[in-house]
C-alpha positions, 0 to 999 in steps of 0.5 A, spaced: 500 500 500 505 504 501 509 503 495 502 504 490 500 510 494 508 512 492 506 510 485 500 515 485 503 520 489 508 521 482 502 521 478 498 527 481 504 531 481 507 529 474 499 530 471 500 538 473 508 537 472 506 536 465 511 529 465 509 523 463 510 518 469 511 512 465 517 514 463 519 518 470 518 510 473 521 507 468 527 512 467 528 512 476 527 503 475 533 504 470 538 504 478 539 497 480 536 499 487 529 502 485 524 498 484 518 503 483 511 500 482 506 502 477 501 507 479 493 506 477 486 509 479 487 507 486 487 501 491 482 495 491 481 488 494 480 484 500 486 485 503 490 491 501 485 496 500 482 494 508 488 491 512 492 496 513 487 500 518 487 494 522 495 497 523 493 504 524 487 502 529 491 498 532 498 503 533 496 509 531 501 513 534 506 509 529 503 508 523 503 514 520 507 513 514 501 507 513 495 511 515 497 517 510 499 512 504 491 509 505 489 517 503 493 516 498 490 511 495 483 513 498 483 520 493 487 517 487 479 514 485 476 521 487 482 525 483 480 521 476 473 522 476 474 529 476 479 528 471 474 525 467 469 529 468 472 536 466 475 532 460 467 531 459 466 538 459 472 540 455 469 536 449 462 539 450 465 545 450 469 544 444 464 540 440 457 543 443 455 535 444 455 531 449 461 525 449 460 518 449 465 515 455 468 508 455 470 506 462 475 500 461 475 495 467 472 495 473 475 489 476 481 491 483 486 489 478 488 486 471 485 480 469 482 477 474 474 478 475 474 480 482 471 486 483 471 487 491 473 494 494 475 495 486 477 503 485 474 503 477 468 500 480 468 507 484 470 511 479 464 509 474 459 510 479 462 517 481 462 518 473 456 515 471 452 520 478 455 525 475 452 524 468 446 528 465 444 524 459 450 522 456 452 515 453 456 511 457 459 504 455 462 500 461 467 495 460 469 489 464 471 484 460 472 478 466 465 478 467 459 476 464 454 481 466 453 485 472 447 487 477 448 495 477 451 496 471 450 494 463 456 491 460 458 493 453 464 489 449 470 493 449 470 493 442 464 495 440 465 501 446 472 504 442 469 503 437 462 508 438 466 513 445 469 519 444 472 519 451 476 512 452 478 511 460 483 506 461 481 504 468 484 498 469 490 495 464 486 488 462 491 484 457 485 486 452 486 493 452 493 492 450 493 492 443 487 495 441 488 500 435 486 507 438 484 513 432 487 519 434 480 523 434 478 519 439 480 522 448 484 517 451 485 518 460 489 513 461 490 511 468 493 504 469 498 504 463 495 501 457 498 507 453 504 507 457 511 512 454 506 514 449 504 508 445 
């Protein structure tokens, strides 16, 4: 947890730097002893996302290190729902229409189906609260259908979006061919060094 809040912390600071973490992180791990992980849209499963507080609750005094990374984490979800919300209202401006968002992934982490705790899950719904009559594809290709939300292939969701959200790096999303008019937020690094 606190080596992924690390990660998403040089994220929020290079997105107003104007730097492109991907190869921040990968010029830094050059040095044999860095090791710095990828950062993502936030913190989710059963264990990471919730056993720490069982440190922090416990001895509160010295565990700051561990309680500051959990408001990490916590905020990474929130911070890229108001990202792709501003992003939203640049392309009305711009275009004088709504746009149509993709959201890429739901599941806590990569190629897997579990959706416990999963930030991108939070960020969907944060999205789609915020929404005022506007298309919205979700994509989760892991499961077959979902209770809250309707699933759209990720194919047919590239190909109709305006905005692409990458909220989750499936092994799927890796190799999709992007049209250059399309919006693309990445937030787990599908597009990672600028592919």
């Amino acid at each position: 947890d606190v080596q992924i809040a690390f990660a998403n912390e040089l994220s929020l600071i290079c997105d107003k730097a104007d730097i492109n973490v991907w190869e921040l992180i990968k010029l830094a791990n050059k040095h044999p002893r860095v090791n710095i992980l990828q950062p993502g849209c936030g913190v989710g499963g059963h264990c990471i996302a919730v056993d720490p507080y069982f440190i922090v609750s416990d001895y509160p005094m010295e565990s700051k290190i561990i309680g500051t990374a959990r408001e990490v984490n916590n905020y990474k979800p929130f911070w890229c729902a108001e990202k792709i919300q501003n992003e939203k209202l640049q392309f009305e401006l711009k275009n004088g229409r709504k746009p149509k968002t993709a959201l890429m992934g739901l599941a806590f982490k990569p190629n897997i189906d579990d959706l416990r705790e999963s930030p991108a899950k939070y960020i969907a719904q944060k999205v789609l609260q915020n929404s005022n009559n506007e298309e919205h594809y979700i994509v989760e290709p892991n499961i077959e259908s979902h209770s809250v939300y309707k699933l759209t292939d990720y194919n047919e969701a590239i190909i109709k979006a305006d905005i692409v959200v990458f909220l989750v790096a499936h092994k799927e999303f890796k190799n999709i061919d992007m049209s250059k008019e399309k919006v693309v937020l990445d937030f787990c690094g599908v597009y990672r060094y600028g592919n």
